[in-house]
Backbone bond lengths (Angstrom), bond angles and torsions (degrees), N, CA, C in turn:
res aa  C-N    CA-C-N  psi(-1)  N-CA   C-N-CA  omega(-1)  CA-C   N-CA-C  phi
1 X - - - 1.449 - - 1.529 110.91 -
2 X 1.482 121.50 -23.38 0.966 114.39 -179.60 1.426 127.82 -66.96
3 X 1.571 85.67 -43.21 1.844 102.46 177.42 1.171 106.40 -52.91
4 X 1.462 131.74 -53.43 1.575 132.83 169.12 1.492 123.52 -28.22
5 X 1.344 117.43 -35.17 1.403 135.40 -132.24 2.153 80.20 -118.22
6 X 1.161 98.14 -40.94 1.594 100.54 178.04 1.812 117.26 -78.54
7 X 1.345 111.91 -44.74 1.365 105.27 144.32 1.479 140.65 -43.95
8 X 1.153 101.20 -65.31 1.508 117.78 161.62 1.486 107.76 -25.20
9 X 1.454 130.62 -64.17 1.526 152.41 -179.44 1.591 97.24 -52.07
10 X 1.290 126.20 -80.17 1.542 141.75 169.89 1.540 106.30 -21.85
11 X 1.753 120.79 -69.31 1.290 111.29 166.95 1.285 123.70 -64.65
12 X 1.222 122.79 8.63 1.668 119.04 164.63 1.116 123.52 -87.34
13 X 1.840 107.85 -34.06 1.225 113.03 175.11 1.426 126.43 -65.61
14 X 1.803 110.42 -38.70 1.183 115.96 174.05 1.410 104.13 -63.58
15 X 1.312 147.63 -45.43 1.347 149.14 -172.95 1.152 89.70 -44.77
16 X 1.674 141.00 -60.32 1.350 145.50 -122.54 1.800 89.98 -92.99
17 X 1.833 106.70 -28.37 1.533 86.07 -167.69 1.583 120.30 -90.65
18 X 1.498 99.14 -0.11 1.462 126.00 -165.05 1.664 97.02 -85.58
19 X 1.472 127.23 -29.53 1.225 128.60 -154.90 1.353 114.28 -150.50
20 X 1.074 122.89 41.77 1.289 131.32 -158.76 1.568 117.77 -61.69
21 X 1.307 132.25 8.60 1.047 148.21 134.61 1.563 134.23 -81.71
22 X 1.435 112.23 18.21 1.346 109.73 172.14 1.475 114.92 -108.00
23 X 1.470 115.94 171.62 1.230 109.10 178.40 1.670 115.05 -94.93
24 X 1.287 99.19 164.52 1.523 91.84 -173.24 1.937 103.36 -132.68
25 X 1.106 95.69 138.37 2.366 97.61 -161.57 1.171 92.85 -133.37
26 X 1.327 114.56 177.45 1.712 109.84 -130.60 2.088 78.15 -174.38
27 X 1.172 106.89 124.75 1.456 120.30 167.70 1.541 120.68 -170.53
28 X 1.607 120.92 162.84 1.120 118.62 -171.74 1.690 111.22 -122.43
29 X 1.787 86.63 133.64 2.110 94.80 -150.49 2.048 93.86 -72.86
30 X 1.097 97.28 -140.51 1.789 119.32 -170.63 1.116 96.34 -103.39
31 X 1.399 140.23 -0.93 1.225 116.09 152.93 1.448 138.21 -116.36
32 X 1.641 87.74 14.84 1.483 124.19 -160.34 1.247 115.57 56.90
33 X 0.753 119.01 73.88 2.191 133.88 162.38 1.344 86.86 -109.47
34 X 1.439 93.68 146.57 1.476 120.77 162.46 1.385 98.84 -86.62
35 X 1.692 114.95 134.51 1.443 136.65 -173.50 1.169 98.15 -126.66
36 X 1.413 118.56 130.37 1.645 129.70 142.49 1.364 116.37 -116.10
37 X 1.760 106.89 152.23 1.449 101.29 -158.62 1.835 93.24 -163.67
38 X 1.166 121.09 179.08 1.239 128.11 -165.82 1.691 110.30 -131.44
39 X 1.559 95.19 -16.38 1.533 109.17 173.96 1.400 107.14 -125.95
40 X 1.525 119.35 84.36 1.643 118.57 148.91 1.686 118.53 -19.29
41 X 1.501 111.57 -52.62 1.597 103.34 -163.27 1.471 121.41 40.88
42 X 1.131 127.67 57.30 1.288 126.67 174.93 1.425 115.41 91.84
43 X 1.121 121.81 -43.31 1.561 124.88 -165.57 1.873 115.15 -60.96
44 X 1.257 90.91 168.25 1.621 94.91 -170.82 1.453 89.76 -90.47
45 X 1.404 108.31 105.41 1.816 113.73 160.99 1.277 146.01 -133.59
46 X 0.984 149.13 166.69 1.470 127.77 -148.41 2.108 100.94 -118.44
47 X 1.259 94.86 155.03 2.030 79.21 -175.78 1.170 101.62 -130.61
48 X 1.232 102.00 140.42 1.605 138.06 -169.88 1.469 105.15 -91.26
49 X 1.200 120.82 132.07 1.499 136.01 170.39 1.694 102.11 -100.60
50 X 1.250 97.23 121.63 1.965 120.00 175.75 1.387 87.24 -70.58
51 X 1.624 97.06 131.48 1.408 117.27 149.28 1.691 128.85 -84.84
52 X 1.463 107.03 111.25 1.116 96.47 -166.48 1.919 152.22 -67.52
53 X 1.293 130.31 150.71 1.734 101.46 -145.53 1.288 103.93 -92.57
54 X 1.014 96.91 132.69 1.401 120.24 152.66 2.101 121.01 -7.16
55 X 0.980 106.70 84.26 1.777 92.28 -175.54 1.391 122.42 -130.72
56 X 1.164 158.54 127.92 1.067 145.82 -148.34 1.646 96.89 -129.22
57 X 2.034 109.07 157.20 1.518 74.87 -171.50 1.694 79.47 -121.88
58 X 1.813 92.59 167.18 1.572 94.55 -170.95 1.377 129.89 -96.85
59 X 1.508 96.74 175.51 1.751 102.10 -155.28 0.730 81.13 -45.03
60 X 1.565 115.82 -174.22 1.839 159.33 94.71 0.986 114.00 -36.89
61 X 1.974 126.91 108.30 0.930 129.09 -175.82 1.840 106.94 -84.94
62 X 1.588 104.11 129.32 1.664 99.92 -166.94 1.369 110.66 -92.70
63 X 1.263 130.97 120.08 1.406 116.40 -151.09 1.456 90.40 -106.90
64 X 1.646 105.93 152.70 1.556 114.52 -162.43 1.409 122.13 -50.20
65 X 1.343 104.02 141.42 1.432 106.31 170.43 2.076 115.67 -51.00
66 X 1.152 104.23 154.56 1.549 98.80 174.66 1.373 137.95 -97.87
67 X 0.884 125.28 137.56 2.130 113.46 -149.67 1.647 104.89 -50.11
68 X 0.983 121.30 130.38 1.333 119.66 169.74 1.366 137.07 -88.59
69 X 1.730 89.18 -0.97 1.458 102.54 -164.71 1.538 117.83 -57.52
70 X 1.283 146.08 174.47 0.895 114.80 -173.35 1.650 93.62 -129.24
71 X 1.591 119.18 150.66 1.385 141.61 -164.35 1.655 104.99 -46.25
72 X 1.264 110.54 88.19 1.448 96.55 153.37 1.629 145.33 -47.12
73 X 1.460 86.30 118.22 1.960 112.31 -169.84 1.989 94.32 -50.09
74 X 1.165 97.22 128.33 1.588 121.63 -169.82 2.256 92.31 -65.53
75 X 1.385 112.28 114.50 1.739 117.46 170.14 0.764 114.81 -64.53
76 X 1.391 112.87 144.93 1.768 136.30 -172.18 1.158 99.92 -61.03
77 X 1.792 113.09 133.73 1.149 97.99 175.46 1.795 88.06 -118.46
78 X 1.592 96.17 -177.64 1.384 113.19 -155.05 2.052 82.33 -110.94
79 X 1.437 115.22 158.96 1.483 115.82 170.69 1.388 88.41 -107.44
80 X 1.164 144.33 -0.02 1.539 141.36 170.30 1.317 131.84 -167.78
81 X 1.249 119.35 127.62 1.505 140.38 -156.27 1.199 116.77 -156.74
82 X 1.836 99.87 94.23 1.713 107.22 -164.74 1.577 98.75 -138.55
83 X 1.188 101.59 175.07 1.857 113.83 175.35 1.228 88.97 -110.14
84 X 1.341 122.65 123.21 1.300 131.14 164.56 1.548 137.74 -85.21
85 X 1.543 93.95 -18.01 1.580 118.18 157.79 1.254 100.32 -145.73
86 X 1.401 115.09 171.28 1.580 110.58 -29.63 1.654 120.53 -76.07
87 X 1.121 122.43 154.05 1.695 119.74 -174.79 0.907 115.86 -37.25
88 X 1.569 115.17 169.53 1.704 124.22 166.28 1.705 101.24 -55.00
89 X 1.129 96.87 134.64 1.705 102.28 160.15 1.292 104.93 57.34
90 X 1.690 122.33 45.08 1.172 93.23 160.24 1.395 128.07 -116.46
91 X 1.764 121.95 -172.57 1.360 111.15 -175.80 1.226 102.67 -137.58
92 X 1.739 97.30 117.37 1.906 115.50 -174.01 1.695 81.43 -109.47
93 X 1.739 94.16 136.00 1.346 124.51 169.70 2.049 105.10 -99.18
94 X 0.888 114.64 110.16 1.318 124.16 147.49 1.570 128.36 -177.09
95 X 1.294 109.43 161.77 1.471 128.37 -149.76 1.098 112.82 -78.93
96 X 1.343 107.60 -38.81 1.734 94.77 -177.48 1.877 113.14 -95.92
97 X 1.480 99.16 4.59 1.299 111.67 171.46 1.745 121.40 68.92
98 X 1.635 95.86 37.86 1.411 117.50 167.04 1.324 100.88 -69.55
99 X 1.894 106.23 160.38 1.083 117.56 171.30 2.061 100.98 -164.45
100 X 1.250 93.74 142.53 1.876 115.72 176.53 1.488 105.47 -107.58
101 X 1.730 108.00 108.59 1.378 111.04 -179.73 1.436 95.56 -96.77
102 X 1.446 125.34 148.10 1.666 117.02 168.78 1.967 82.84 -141.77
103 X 1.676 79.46 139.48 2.026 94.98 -178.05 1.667 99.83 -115.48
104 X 1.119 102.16 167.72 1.375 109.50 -176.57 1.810 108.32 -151.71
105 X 1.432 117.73 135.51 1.177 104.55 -162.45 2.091 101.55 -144.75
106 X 0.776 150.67 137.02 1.843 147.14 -153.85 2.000 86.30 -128.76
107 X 0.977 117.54 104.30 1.322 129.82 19.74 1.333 87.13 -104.47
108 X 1.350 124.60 -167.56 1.748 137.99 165.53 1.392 107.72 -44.98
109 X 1.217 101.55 147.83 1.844 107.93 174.39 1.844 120.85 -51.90
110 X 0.754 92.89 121.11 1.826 101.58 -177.32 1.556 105.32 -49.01
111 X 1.325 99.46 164.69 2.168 91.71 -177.36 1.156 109.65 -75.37
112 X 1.751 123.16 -31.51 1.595 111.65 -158.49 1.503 86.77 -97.43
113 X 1.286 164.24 11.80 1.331 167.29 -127.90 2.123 104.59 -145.66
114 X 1.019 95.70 123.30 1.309 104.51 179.96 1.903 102.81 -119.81
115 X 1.758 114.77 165.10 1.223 139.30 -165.23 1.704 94.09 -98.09
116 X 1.174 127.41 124.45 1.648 125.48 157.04 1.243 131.45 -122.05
117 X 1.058 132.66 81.41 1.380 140.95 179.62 1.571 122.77 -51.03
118 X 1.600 105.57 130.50 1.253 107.90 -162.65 1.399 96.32 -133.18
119 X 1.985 122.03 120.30 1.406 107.15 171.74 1.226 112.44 -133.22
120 X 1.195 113.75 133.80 1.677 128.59 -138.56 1.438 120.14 40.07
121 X 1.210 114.21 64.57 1.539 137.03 -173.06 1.705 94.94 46.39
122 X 1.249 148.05 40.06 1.643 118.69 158.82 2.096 83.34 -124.70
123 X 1.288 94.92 169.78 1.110 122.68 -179.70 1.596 128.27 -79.44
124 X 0.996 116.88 84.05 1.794 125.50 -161.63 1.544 126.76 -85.74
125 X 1.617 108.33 -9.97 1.315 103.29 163.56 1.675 100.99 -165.48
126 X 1.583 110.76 161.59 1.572 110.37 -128.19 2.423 72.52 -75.96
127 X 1.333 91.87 172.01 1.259 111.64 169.54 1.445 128.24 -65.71
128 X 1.514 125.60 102.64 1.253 115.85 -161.47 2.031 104.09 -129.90
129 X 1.306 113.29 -171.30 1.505 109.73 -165.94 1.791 94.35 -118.81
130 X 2.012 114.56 1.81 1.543 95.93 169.33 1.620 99.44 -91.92
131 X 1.747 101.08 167.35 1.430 111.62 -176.21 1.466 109.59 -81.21
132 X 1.454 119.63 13.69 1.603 106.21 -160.35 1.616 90.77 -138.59
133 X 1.316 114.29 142.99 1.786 139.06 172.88 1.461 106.89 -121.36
134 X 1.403 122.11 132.88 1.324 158.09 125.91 1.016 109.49 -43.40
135 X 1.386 142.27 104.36 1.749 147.01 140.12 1.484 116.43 -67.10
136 X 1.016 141.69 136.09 1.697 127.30 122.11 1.304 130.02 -117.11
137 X 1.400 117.50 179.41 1.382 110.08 154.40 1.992 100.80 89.53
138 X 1.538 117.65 -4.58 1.720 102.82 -146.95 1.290 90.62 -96.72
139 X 1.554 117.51 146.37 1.552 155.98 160.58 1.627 106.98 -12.26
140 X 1.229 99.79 105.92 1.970 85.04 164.17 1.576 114.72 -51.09
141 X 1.298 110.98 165.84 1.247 133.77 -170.97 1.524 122.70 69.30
142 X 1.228 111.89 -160.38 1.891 121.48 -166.88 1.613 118.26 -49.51
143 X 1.076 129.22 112.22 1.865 115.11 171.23 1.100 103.33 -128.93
144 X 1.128 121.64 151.47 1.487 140.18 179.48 1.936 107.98 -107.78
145 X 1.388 109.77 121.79 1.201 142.42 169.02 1.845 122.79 -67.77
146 X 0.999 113.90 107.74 1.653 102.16 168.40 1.339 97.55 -160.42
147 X 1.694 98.85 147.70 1.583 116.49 -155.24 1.775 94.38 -121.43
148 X 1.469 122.10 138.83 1.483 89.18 -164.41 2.013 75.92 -139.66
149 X 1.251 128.09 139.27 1.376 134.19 153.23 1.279 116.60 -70.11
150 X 1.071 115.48 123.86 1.597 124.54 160.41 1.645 133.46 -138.96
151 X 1.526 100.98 179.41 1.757 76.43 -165.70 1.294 124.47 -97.36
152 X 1.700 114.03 -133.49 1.670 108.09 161.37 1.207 107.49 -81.12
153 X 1.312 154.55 31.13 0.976 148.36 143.18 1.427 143.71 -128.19
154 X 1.474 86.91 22.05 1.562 113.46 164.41 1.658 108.68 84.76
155 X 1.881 130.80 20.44 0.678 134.51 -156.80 1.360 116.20 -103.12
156 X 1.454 141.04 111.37 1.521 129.96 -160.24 1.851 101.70 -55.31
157 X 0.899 117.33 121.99 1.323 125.68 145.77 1.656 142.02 -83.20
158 X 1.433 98.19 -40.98 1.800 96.00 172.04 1.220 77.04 -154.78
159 X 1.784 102.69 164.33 1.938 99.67 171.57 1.428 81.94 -165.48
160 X 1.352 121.41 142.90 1.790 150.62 -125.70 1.667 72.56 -118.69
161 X 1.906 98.37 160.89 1.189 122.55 172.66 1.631 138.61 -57.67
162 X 0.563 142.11 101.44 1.571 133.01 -155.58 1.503 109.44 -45.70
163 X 1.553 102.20 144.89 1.795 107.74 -171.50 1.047 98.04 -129.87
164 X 1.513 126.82 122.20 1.476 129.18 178.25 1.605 94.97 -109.54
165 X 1.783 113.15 151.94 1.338 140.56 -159.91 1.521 89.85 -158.66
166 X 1.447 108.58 145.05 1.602 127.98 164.06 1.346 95.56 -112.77
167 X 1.224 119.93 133.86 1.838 134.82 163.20 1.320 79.57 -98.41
168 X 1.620 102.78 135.79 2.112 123.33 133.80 1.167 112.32 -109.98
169 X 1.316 110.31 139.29 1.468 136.98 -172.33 1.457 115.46 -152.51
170 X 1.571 93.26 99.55 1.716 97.28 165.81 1.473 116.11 -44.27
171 X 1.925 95.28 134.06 1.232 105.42 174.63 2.094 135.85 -70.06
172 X 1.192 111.05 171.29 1.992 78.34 -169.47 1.663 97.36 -67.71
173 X 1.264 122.05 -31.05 1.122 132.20 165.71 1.208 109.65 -2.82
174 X 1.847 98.67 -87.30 1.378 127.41 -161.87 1.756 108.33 -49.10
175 X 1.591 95.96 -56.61 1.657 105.36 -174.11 1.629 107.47 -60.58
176 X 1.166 117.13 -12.34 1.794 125.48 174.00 1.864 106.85 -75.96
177 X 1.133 102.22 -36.41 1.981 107.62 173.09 1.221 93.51 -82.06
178 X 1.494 130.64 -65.96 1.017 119.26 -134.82 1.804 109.09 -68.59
179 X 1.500 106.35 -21.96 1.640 136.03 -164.94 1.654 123.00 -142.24
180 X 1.211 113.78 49.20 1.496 108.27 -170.54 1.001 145.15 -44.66
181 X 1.659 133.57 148.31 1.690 94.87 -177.09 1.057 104.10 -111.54
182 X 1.776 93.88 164.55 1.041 140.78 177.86 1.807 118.99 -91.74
183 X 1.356 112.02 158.76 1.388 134.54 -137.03 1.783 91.45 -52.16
184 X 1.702 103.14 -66.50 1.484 108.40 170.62 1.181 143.94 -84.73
185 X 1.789 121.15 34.99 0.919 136.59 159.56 1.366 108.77 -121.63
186 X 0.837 138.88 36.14 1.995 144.39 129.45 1.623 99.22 -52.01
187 X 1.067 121.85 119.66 1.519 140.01 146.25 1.868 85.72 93.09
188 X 1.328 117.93 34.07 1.405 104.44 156.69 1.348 112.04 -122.28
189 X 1.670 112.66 -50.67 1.233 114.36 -172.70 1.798 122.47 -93.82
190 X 1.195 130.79 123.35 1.471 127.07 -153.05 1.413 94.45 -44.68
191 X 1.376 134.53 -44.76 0.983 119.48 -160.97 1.800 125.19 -72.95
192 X 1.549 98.84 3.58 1.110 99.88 173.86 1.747 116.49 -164.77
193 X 1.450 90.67 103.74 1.079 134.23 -158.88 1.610 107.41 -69.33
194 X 1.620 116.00 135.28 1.437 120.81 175.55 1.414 116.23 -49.17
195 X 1.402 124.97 -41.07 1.456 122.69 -172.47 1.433 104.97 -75.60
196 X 1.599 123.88 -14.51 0.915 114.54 -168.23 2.005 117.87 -103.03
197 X 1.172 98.69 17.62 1.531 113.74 -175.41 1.268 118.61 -88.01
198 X 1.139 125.56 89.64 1.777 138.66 156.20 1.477 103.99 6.53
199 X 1.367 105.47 132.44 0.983 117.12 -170.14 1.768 117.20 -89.81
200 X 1.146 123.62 140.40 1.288 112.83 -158.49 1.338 121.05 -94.32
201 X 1.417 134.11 115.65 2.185 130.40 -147.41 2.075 73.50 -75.06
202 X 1.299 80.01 150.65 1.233 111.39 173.10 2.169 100.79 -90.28
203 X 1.273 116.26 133.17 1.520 119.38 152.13 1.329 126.58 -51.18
204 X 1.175 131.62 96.41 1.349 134.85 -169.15 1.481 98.03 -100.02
205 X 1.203 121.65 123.54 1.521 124.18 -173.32 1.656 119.66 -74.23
206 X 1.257 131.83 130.40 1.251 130.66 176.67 1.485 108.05 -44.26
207 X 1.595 110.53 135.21 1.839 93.15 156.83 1.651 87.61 -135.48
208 X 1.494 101.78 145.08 1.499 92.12 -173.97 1.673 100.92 -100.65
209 X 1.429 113.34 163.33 1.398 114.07 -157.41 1.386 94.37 -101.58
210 X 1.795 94.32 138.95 1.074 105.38 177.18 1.201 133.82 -95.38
């Protein structure tokens, strides 16, 4: 009977949320259960005052502030930004795999604007404001050239067309046929290397047999 009596309660409540202007009465049946109900119909019943629910009302959603940043001033641009050496496609022969970059730019480089040299897209010598680079040391075969302006803060601003060049460079190989070495050039000349120096017969003294 109880469980009845707890249902009973449950469908009152839902009644109560469905209609929140009705009344809600309260009496005890023929078998004595406590009854709640919304329709007396005649009966002797007692009335209950709803406690009212709990509701909170909601924020104000604050919608984002708006960027304040202010419009970045449009960068100088250059009407020309080229590698001036070495030519398209060309092919510099030397050994130790030097190279003379010269840039060229209309109008002249701006004051706060620096030159950055890029070969095979990484960066090969530090960022400076003359038009001309010193290489050594670089890889036989194909490299690609690009000269890029940027500012005081190291930021690309314009960057020139790509210039491809083939270096040839005899191999140590080659310079070993072409020039062999000799006794005291082991561990001087690259091409011929300390570990790689003939080993020297020792004089083993005659003894004649007796």
């Amino acid at each position: 009977m109880k469980t009845i009596a707890r249902f009973g309660l449950l469908g009152l409540l839902s009644a109560l949320a469905l209609s929140a202007n009705a009344g809600i009465y309260t009496y005890t049946d023929a078998q004595g259960n406590r009854v709640f109900t919304d329709r007396p119909e005649g009966r002797a019943v007692e009335s209950i005052e709803a406690r009212p629910v709990n509701s909170m009302p909601a924020q104000p959603v604050v919608p984002p502030a708006a960027s304040r940043e202010a419009p970045r001033e449009p960068s100088f641009a250059y009407q020309l930004l080229d590698i001036a050496q070495p030519e398209p496609d060309a092919t510099i022969r030397n050994n130790a795999g030097a190279l003379s970059i010269h840039v060229t730019s209309e109008p002249a480089l701006q004051p706060d604007h620096l030159y950055r040299l890029l070969l095979d897209g990484r960066p090969v010598a530090p960022d400076g404001s003359e038009p001309a680079f010193a290489l050594h040391n670089i890889d036989r075969g194909s490299h690609q050239l690009v000269v890029e302006v940027v500012d005081n803060q190291g930021q690309t601003l314009q960057r020139s067309p790509p210039r491809i060049f083939h270096l040839l460079r005899t191999s140590l190989a080659q310079r070993r046929i072409v020039n062999p070495c000799k006794k005291g050039e082991y561990g001087i000349r690259p091409e011929c290397p300390s570990w790689d120096k003939p080993k020297e017969k020792k004089d083993i003294p005659f003894v004649p047999f007796l």
